[in-house]
N, C-alpha and C positions, 0 to 999 in steps of 0.2 A: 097209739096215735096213728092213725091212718095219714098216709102221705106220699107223694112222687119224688122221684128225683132225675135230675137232668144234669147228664156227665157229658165235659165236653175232653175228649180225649184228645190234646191239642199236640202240634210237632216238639215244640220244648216246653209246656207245663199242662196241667191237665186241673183242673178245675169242676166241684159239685157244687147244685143249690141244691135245694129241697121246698116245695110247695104243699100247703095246709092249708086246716082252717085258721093258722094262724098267722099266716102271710107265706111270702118267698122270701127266702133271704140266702146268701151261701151259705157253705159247710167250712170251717175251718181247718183243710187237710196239712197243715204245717203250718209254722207263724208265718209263713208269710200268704196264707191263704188258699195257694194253690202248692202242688208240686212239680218235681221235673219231671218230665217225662221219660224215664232212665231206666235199666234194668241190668242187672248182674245175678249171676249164679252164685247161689251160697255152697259151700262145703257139700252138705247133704241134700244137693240137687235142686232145692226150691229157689224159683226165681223170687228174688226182693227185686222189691222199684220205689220209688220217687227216694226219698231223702235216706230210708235204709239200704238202698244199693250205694247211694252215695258212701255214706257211714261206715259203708263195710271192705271200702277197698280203701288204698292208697296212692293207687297204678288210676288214674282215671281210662286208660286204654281199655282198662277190664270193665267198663261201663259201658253198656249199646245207648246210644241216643239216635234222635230222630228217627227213628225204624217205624215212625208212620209214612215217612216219606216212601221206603220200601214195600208198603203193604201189595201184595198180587205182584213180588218180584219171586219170581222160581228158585231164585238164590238164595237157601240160607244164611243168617246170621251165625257167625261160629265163636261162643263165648266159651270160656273157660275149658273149650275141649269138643265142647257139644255142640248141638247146629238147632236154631231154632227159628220158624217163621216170623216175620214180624206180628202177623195174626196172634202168635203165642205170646209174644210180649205185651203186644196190647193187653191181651186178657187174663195177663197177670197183672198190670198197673189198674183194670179194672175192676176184680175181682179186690186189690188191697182198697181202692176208695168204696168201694161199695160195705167193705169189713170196716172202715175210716168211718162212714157215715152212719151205718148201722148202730156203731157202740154210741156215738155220738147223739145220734134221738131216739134211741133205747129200745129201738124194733127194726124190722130189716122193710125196707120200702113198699107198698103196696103197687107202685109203676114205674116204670124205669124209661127215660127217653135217653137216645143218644144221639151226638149232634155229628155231622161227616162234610165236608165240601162239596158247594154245591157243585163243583164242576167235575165230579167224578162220575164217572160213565156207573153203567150196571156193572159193570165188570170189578171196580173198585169197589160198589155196594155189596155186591155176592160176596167178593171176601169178610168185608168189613162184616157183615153178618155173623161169620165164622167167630167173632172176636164174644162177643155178651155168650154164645154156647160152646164154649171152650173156655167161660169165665164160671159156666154153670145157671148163665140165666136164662129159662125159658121164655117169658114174654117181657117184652120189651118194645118199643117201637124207636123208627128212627127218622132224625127230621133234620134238615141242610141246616149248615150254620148260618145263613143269612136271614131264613123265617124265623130262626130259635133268635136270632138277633131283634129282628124288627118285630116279635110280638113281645118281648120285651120292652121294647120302644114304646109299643102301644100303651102298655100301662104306664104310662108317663106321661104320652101325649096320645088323646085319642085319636085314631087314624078314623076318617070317613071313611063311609060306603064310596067305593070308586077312587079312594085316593093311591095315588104312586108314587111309591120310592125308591131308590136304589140306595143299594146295600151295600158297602165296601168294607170287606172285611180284610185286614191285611192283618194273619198270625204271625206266629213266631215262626213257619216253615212255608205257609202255600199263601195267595192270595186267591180269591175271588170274589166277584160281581155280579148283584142279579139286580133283574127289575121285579118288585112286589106290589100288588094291587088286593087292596082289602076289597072282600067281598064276602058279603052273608056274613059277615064277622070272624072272617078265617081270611089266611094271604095264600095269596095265588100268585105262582110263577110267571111272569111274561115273556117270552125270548126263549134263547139260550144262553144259559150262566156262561159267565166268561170269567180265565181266572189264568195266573202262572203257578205252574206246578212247584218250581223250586226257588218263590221269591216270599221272602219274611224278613223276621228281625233277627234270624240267622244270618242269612247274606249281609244288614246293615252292621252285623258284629262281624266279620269276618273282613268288610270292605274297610272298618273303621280301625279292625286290625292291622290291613296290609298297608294301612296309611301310617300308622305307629312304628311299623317295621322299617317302612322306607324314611320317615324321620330318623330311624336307629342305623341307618347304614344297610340294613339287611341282619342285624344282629340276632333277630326273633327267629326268623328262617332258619340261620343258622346253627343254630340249638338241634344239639342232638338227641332226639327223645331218648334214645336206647341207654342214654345217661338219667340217673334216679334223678338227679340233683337238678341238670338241667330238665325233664318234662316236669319236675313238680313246678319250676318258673313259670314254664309254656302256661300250666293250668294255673295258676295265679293271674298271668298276664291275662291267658282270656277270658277269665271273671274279669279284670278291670275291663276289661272293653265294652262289656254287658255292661256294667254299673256306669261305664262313661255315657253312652249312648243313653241311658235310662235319665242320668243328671241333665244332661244335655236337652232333653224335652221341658227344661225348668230353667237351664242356668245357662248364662251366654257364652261361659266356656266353663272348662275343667280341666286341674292339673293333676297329671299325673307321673308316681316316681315309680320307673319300671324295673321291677327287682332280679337285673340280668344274672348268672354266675359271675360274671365280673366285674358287679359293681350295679347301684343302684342311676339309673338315668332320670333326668327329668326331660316331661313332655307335655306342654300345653295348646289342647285343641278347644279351637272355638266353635259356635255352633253353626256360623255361618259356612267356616271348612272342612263337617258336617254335613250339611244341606251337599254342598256341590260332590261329597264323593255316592252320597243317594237318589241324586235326583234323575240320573239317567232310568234307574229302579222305578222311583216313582209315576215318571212320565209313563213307561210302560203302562202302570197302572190304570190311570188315570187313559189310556186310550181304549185299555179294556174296557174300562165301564161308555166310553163312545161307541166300541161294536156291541155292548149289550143294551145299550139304549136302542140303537138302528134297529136291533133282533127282535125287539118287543115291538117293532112299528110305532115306535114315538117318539119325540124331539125331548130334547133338554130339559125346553121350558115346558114340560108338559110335568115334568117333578115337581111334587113339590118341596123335596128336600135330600136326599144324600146322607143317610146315616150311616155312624161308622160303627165298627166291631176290630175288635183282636187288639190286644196289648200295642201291635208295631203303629196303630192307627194313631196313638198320643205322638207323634214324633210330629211338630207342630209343621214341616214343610209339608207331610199332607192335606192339610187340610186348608193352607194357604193355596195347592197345587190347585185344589178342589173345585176352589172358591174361585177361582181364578178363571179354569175352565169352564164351567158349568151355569156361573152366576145364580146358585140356585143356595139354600142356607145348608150349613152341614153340621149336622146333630151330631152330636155326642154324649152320649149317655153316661153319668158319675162316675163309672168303672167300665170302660170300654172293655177291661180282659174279661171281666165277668159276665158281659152282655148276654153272651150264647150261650152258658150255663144255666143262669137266668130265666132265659126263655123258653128253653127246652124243661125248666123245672116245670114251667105253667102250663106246658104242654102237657108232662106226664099227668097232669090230673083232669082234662080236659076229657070227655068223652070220644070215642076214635072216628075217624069219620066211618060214614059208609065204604064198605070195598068193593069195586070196581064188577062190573058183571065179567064172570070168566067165559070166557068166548075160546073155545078150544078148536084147531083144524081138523078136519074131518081125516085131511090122509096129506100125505106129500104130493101125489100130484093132485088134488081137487082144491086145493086150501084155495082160497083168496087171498092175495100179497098186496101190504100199499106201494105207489111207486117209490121208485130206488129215491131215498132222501139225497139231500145239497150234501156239497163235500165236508162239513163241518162235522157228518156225524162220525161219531165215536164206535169200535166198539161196545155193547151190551155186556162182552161178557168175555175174556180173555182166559184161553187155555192155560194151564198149568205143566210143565213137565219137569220132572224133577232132576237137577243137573246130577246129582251124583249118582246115578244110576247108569250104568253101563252095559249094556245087550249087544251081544255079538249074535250076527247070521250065520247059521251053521251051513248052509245051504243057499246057494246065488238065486234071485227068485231070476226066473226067467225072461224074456224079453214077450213072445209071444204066449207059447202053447206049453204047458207044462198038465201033470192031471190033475185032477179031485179036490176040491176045498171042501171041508167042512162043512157040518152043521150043527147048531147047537141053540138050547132054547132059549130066551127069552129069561131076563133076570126074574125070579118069581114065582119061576116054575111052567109047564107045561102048556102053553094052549090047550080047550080040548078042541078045535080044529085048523087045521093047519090051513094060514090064511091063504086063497089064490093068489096065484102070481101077477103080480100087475102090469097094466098095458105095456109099462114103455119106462124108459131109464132118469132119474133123476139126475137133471143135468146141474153143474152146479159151475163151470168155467166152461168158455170157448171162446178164446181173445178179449173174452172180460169177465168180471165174474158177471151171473144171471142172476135176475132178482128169482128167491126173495137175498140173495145172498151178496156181501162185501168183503171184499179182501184188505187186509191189515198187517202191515207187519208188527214186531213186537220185542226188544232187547232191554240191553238196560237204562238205554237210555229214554227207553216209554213202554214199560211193561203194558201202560193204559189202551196202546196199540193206536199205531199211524193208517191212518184212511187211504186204502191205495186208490186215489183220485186222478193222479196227473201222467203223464208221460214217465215220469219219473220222481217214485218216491222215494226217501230215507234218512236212516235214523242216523246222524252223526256218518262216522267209520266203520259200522258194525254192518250193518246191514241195506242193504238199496233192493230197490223192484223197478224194473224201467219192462216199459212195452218190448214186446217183440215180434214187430208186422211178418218179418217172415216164416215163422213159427204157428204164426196167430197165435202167440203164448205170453207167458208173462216171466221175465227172466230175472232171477232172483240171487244176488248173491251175496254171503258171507265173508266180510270183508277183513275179518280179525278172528283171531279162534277165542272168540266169546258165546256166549249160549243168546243164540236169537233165533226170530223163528216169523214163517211167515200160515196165514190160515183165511180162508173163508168159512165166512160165519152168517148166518143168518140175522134180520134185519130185527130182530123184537125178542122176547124174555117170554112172549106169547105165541111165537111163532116157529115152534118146534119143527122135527121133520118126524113122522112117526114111518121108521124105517123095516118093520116088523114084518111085512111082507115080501122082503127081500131079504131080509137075515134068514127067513123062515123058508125060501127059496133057491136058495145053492149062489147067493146075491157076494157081490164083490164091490169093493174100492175098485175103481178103474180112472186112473187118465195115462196121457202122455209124456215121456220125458226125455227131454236132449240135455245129457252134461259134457259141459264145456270143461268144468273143471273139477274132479270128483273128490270128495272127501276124505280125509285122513283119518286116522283113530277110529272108536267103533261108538261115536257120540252122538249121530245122529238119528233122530226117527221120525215116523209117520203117526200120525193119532187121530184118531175121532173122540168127538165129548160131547159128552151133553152138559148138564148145569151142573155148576161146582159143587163138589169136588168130583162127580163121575166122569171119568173119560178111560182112555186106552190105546199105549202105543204099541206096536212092532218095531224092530230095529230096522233101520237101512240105510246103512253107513256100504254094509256089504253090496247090498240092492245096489248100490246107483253107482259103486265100482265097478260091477260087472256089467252093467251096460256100454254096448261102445259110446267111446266118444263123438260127440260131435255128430251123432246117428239120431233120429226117432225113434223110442222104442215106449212099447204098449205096457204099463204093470198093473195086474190085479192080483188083489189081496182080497182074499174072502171078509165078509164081514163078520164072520165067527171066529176069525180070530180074535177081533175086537171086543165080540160081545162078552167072548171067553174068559177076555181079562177085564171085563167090568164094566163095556157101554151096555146103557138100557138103551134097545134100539128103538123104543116107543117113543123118546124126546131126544133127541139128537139135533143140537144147535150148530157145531160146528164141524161138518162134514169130511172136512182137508187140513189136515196142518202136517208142516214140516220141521221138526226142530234140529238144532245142530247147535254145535257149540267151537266146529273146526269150518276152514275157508273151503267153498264150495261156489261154485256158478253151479246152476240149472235153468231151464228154461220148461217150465209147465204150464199144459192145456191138455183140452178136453176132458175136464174132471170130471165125473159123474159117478153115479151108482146105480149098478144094472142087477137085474135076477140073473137067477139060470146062468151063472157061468160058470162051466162043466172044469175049464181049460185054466181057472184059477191058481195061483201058487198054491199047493196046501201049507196050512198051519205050521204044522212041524218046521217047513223049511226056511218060517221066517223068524223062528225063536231061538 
């Protein structure tokens, strides 16, 4: 039997349909339809997930969840001893539903779609990619959870040519919002999706918890996990909190008896005491989809409806929130969890579209750039550096003049001639970054990377970038010894640098650098990358102790050392980054990349 299937691989349950000639309907991955999205190490190293990770421990600590939240965080997950990407987990919970649904319609799927948030920049797509070929599936395609939503919809109610809707999908981890307009019988995006990264029906189980707790005195806090007795409570308790919140979209309240170590308590919540510890949540929401209406250029009443998606969407205050604001009707489809599986099922059978004409730059300096886009934009594509790696400078690279950098060829093998050397230095900062290129920071608290836009950006305590007019630089510092990192990137996934005639020219990393305050341990470095997973650091923890303080000093770095350890200098996205993971002030400018620099650190001295 020839057929698709559409996996939605969701923050806490993960959900298949499958599409034929015999309908779409889902896949039954456990009674209760879907699984969790969990994973644990077995004995002999294979990762189990959904209900058999469950099964197989007693410690629920020994269970990873939510680790799509994590996806494109540099930070390992460390289970059982071992350290694994979230990418890797993924594509172990996907690899078992795809074995789940295989045995289940008696052949292994003829097309596979998968479904991701629509507000994830390219940078969260490129990993997400890594998940189906490290699952072992070659083709596949992939489609936002809003259109896998709303062409679901469509088979229910047919949408006209030109009609628009928005999409509120509120999961069990992320929320997001788009505007969809049917056209030619396919949805098309309008705006820019708007969404919060870390709002679902996690956050409504967690708030409904601490509401439980402070009825309890603070009793539940006070439980000490590192007691068997007391976390086997903890994880009872917040199973009831899911089950109360889930009753609570049905029933005007619910009691519940909380089975402390010292005794069982009772505790009865209503729905309405409910509503108010969510609704500062939902309001959120509901203004997202206001800046995603404005993005699309169209008013309210220009919807004609507000469809919802994701399990946390049945919690009946949103869609009273909805109704409220919007005045506009808000659909809901039989099985709101299942929508996006659904839709993406009817996708995988659907023919692909056409692919976009590839439009390649000629060179780094001759390309044509669009102008620098509005502050909202995102990251494409976020470097990677891997915290547990640790590179000492055997060698202080120098301030100005030191001798000979390298060369070396090109990943692939040889040119047969050695390209001439080009007019003039690609410049990439000088008191701001230059198009085509944007500067971003990036920690854990937004691996997805922060738009350095304003006077002064940053992420939490970790990390900040504020201007620095006397410099003409941009002064960046490390506020916690956490691993954050700051880079310029180029503005598109199409808009490589092809740096080949400068690697191939005695060419160097070059800008300027004043530290204020230098870094500790030997965790910091310098990288260039191109698309994931290619890139390439040097250390310079050392580097930027031996510069004086508080002084201007020049540092190049060849780019063979780079290439050496694995950029292909023919696509090269992100030309500068800094990582660290200990507190540092710097202040940098005049990035670029020049040929012919004789007076280069060499190689050796930065390994």
């Amino acid at each position: 039997m020839r057929y698709g299937v559409g996996i939605d691989l969701g923050t806490s349950f993960t959900s298949a349909a499958v599409s034929g000639p015999g309908g779409t309907h889902m896949v039954s991955l456990s009674s209760e339809v879907v699984v969790p999205s969990v994973a644990h190490p077995a004995p002999d190293g294979a990762l189990l997930t959904g209900e058999s990770a469950l099964g197989a421990v007693s410690d629920s600590a020994q269970v990873a969840r939510n680790f799509k939240r994590r996806l494109g965080d540099p930070t390992p997950l460390v289970l059982g001893g071992s350290a694994y990407s979230p990418a890797a987990l993924m594509a172990a919970q996907l690899r078992d539903v795809l074995d789940t649904v295989t045995r289940e319609m008696g052949a292994a799927p003829e097309s596979v779609a998968l479904t991701y948030p629509a507000i994830w920049g390219p940078y969260r797509q490129e990993h997400f990619t890594e998940v189906p070929r490290l699952a072992g599936v070659e083709d596949f395609r992939l489609i936002t959870e809003p259109e896998a939503a709303a062409t679901h919809y469509s088979t229910e109610r047919r949408l006209d040519d030109g009609e628009v809707v928005a999409v509120y999908d509120l999961g069990g981890g992320t929320f997001d919002t788009t505007i969809l307009r049917m056209r030619a019988g396919r949805m098309e995006i309008l705006g820019t999706p708007e969404g919060i990264e870390h709002l679902g029906g996690i956050d409504f189980d967690e708030a409904l918890l601490a509401h439980i707790d402070q009825r309890l005195d603070g009793a539940i806090s006070r439980l000490d996990v590192t007691d068997p007795r007391s976390a086997s409570a903890l994880a009872t308790i917040q199973a009831m909190s899911v089950r109360a919140k889930e009753e609570l979209s049905t029933e005007p309240d619910v009691n519940l008896t909380i089975p402390l170590p010292s005794g069982p308590r009772g505790v009865t919540i209503t729905r309405l005491e409910f509503n108010e510890m969510i609704r500062p949540s939902v309001q959120l929401t509901t203004e997202a989809l206001h800046r995603t209406t404005a993005s699309a250029g169209i008013r309210a009443e220009d919807l004609s409806a507000v469809l919802l998606a994701g399990g946390s969407s049945r919690v009946p205050l949103v869609a009273q929130m909805l109704s409220q604001e919007f005045n506009k009707p808000v659909r809901v489809t039989l099985h709101p969890k299942f929508t996006v599986a659904l839709g993406a099922a009817r996708t995988a059978t659907q023919p692909r579209p056409a692919p976009a004409p590839d439009v390649s730059p000629e060179s780094a300096a001759s390309q044509s750039v669009p102008e620098q886009p509005a502050r909202k934009r995102k990251g494409w594509l976020v470097p990677v550096i891997a915290a547990a790696t640790a590179l000492v400078i055997g060698v202080g690279v120098t301030i100005f003049a030191t001798t000979g950098g390298g060369e070396s060829d090109a990943p692939g093998g040889a040119l047969a001639e050695k390209p001439a050397p080009p007019d003039g230095p690609v410049r990439v900062f000088a008191g701001k970054a230059l198009e085509p290129f944007a500067g971003y920071l990036g920690s854990d608290v937004n691996w997805g990377g922060s738009y350095i836009f304003d006077e002064v950006t940053e992420q939490g305590t970790v990390i900040k970038a504020a201007s620095d007019p006397a410099n003409n630089g941009l002064r960046v510092s490390w506020m916690e010894n956490k691993p954050a990192q700051v880079y310029l990137q180029t503005d598109s996934p199409r808009n490589p640098l092809d740096l080949t005639a400068y690697s191939e020219n005695g060419g160097a990393l070059v800008f300027d650098a004043i530290v204020h305050t230098p870094p500790t341990g030997d965790t910091t470095k310098i990288g260039m990358h191109c698309e994931f997973p290619c890139r390439s650091e040097v250390p310079a923890a050392q580097l930027f102790r031996n510069l004086q303080p508080e002084h201007r000093a020049t540092v190049k770095i060849p780019l063979s050392c780079f290439v050496s350890g694995g950029l292909d200098p023919r696509r090269v996205n992100t030309p500068f980054l800094v990582w660290s993971q200990r507190r540092m002030d710097i202040t940098f400018t005049d990035v670029r990349v020049e040929a012919q620099v004789p007076d280069a650190t060499p190689c050796e001295a930065v390994r």
